[in-house]
N, C-alpha and C positions, 0 to 999 in steps of 0.2 A: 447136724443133718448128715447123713449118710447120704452121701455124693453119687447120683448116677453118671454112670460112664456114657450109658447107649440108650437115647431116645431116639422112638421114632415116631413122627409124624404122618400117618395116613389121610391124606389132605391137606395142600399147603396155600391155601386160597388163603381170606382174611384172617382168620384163628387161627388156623394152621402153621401160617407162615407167621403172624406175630406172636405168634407161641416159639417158633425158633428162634426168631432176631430178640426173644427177650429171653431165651434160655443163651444163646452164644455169646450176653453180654455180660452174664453171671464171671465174677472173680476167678472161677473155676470152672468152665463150662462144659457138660458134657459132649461129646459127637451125638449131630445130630442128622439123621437121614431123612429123609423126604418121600414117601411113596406117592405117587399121580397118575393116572388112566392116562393123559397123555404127556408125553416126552417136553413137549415144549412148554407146560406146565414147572416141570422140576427145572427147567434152563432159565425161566424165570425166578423159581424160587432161589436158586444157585445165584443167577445176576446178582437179584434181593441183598444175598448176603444172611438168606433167612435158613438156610443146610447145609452142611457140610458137606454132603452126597446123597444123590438119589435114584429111584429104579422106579419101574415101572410096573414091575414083578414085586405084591403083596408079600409074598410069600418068602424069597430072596430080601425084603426089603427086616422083615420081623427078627431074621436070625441075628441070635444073639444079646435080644433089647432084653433092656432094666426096665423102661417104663413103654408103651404104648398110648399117644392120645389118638384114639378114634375123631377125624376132625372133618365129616362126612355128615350129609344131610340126615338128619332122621331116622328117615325109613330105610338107610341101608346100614346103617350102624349093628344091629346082632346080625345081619350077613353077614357081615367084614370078621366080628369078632367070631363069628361060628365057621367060618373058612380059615381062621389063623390058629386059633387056642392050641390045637394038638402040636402044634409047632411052635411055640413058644417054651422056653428053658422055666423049671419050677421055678416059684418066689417073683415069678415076673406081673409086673403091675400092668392091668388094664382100667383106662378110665377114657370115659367120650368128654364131649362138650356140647349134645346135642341139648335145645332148648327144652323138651320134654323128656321126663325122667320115668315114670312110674312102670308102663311099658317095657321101657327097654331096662332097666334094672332087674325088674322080676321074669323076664325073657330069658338074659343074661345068665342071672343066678341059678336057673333051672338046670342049663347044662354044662354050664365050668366047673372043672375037677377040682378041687379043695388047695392043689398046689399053686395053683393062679390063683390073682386075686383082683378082680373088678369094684372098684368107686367109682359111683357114676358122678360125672360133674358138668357145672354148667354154667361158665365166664358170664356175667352180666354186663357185657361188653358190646361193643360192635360198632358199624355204621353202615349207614344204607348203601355204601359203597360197596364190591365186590372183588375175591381176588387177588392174590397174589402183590397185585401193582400199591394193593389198599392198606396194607399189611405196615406196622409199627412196631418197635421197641416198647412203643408205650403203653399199650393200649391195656393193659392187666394193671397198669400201675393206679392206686386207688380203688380200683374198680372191686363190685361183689365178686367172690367166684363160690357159686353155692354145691357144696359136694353131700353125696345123700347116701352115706352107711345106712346099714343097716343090721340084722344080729350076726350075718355072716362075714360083715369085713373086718378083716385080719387087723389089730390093735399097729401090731411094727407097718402095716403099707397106708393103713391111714396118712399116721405120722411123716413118713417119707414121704406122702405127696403130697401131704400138707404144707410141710415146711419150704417144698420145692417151691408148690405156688405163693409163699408166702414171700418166698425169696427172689422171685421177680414183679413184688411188689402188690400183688393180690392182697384185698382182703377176706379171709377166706370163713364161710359162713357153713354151718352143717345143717340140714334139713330132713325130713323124712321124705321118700319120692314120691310118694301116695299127696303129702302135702306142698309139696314144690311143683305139681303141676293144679294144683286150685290156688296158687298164688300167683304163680307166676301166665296164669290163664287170665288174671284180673291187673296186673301193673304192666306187663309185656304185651302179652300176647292180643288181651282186646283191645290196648290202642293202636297195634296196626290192623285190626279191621277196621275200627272207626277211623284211621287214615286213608284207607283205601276207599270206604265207603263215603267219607265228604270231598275226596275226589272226585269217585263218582257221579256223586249228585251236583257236583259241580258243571261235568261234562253236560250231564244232560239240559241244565239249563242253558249253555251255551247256542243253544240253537237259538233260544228264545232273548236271548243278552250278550250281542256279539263281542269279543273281546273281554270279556268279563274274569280273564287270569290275569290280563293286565292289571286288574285293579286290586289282586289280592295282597291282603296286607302284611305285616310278621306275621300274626295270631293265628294265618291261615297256613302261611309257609312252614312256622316252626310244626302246625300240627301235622299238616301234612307230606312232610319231610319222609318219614317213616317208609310211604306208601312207595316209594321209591326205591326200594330193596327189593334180592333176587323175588320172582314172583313164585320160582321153585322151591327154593327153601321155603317159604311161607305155606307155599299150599302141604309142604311133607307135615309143617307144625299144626295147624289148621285139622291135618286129617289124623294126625296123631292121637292132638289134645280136643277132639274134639269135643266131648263130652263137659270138658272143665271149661272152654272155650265159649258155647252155647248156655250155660250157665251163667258164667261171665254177661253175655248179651242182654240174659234175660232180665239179670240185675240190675245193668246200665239201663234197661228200655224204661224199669220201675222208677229210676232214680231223673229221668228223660222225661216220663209221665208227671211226675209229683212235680218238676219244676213246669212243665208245660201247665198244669193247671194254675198255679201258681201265677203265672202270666195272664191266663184266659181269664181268669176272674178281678185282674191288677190289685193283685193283693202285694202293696208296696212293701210293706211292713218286713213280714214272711218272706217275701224274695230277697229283699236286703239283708235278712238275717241267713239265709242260705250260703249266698254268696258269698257273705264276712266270716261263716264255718270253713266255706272253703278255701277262700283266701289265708286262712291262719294257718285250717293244716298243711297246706302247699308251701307255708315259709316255713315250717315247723319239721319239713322234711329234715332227716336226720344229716346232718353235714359229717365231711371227713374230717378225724382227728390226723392229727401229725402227731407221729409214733415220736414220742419223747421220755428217756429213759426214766424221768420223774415221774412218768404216770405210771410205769410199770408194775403190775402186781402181779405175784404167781400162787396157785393152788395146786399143792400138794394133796393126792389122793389116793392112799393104799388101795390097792384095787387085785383082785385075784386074775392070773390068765386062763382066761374062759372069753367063748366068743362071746360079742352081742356086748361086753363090756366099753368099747372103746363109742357106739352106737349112743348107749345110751346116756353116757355120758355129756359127748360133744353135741347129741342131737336136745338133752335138757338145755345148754346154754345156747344152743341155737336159736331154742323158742323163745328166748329170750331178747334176741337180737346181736347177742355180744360176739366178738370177733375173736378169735383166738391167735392172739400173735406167735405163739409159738406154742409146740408142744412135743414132749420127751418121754420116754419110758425110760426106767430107770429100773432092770430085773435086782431085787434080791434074791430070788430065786427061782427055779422054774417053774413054779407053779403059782408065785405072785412079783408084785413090783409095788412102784409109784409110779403114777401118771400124773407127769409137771405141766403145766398149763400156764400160760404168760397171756395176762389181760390187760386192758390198756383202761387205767380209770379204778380209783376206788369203790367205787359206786358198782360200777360192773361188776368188780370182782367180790364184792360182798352180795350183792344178786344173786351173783351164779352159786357162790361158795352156799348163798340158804337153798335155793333149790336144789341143791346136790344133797346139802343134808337132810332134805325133807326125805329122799329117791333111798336114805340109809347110810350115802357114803361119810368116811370121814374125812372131814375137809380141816387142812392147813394155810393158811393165807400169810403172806406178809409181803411188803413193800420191797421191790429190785433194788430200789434206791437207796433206802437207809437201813433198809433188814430187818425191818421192825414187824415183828409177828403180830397176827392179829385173830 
């Protein structure tokens, strides 16, 4: 991985800030700055242990970076980056972590100059908690972190901030942004409406049923745990994504409907077979693997340097689910390479390795551990 020296953090609240204290505990850690609208913000993050130094001046804060994470609500993320770009040194990486992508990617891409280079990305991470005070070492470890090329992002900044968030423990997933906000509108984003909204309906019954929080039980807590997060950040996601968002609703209502009638007619049968669909696919969620050198496989890919190649690549094994533990370019010359690719799992990496060859490429596989090509 080619090492950056100068990150900077614009926003050091929850991600912000545990985006620092887990880049400062890398073997090699870059300097890391902190930008905050207020002062006593960065004295926090500084206490934290989560920046090296910080300002309160954007603009003073950007000079000199290797990489930039936009770590700001939503709706101000292309202001931030459309106030700083002309001031940013060529080759220099821009990428957010805001929960909607499609938007701000295509906003983005409209006015950066060819010398910068924006990935938008998006930790699937968090807690309802807020801030600086909330902030971990840990919180990227395991976790998705979904990043959305596209035919304009650069092959080498990919990779560098790939490997960077692989390196504090991410696992890092690539998407298309058009398609990362109708997914992530239906696993994210609508269960905290339906958090806030069986809140709601809770409040209102309380007039009629005094005390009736008292009596709530896990099933209600864990659901509504969510609703308990900043109310501004949600309303920026909310107004963003709305379109994927309202969709999202209107599916849940259909899927609301079918089990209500389901109920209304006690069709015992049919309900119980519902519930045991869902029961299964809820244990069948995908668990973490633990990266162990035995599972390792890598795909070697002659690949020519032209844009939109590194996209279409990492965006086929996306669709697939698979992870990409690591990945390298390797120039033979200027105008081609190899694109080495580290997957975890046989299985996977013979997945990925046919749909790549369906796409035309040619693909090399074999095992990290014994060497054995395949």
């Amino acid at each position: 991985m080619s090492e950056f020296k100068r990150v900077i953090l614009i926003g050091v609240g929850l991600i912000g800030g545990s985006l620092g204290l887990a880049l400062r505990g890398l073997p090699h850690p870059p300097r890391v700055i902190g930008v905050a609208r207020h002062r006593e913000t960065i004295e926090g993050a500084l206490k934290k242990g989560a920046i090296d130094e910080g300002t309160t001046s954007v603009l003073d804060g950007v000079k000199g970076s290797d990489v930039v994470f936009v770590a700001t609500p939503v709706s101000s993320i292309v202001d931030i980056i459309r106030e700083i770009y002309e001031h940013l040194e060529p080759g220099t990486i821009i990428t957010d972590v805001g929960s909607t992508k499609a938007g701000i990617v295509h906003a983005v891409e409209e006015f950066l100059p060819p010398h910068l280079h924006f990935i938008g990305g998006h930790p699937m991470t968090g807690s309802e908690q807020a801030g600086i005070d909330a902030a971990s070492d840990s919180l990227f470890k395991n976790a998705y972190y979904l990043l959305t090329p596209t035919s304009r992002t650069d092959t080498e900044a990919f990779q560098r901030l790939h490997s960077l968030l692989t390196a504090i423990g991410a696992t890092v997933l690539a998407i298309d942004p058009d398609k990362h906000d109708k997914v992530v509108a239906a696993i994210s984003h609508l269960p905290h409406v339906l958090s806030a909204a069986l809140i709601g309906l809770t409040q209102k019954q309380m007039a009629e049923t005094e005390n009736l929080l008292l009596l709530a039980a896990g099933g209600f807590r864990d659901m509504t745990r969510i609703a308990a997060a900043s109310p501004e950040i949600w309303t920026d996601i909310c107004l963003e994504n709305g379109v994927a968002i309202l969709q999202a609703i209107e599916d849940f209502q259909r899927e609301l409907g079918d089990l209500s009638e389901l109920i209304r007619k006690r069709d015992g049968k049919k309900l119980a077979r519902a519930l045991e669909e869902a029961r299964r696919a809820r244990l069948n969620l995908p668990s973490i693997l633990k990266k162990d050198l035995t599972r390792l496989w890598e795909l070697s890919i002659p690949v020519a340097d032209r844009p939109g190649v590194i996209s279409d690549i990492t965006l086929a094994i996306g669709r697939l689910g698979i992870n990409v533990e690591d990945i390298e370019i390797v120039h033979a010359t200027e105008t081609s390479g190899v694109l080495r690719l580290v997957l975890s799992g046989e299985e996977n990496a013979r997945k990925a390795a046919a749909a790549l060859r369906e796409k035309g490429y040619e693909v090399n596989i074999r095992s990290i551990y014994n060497r054995e090509v395949r």
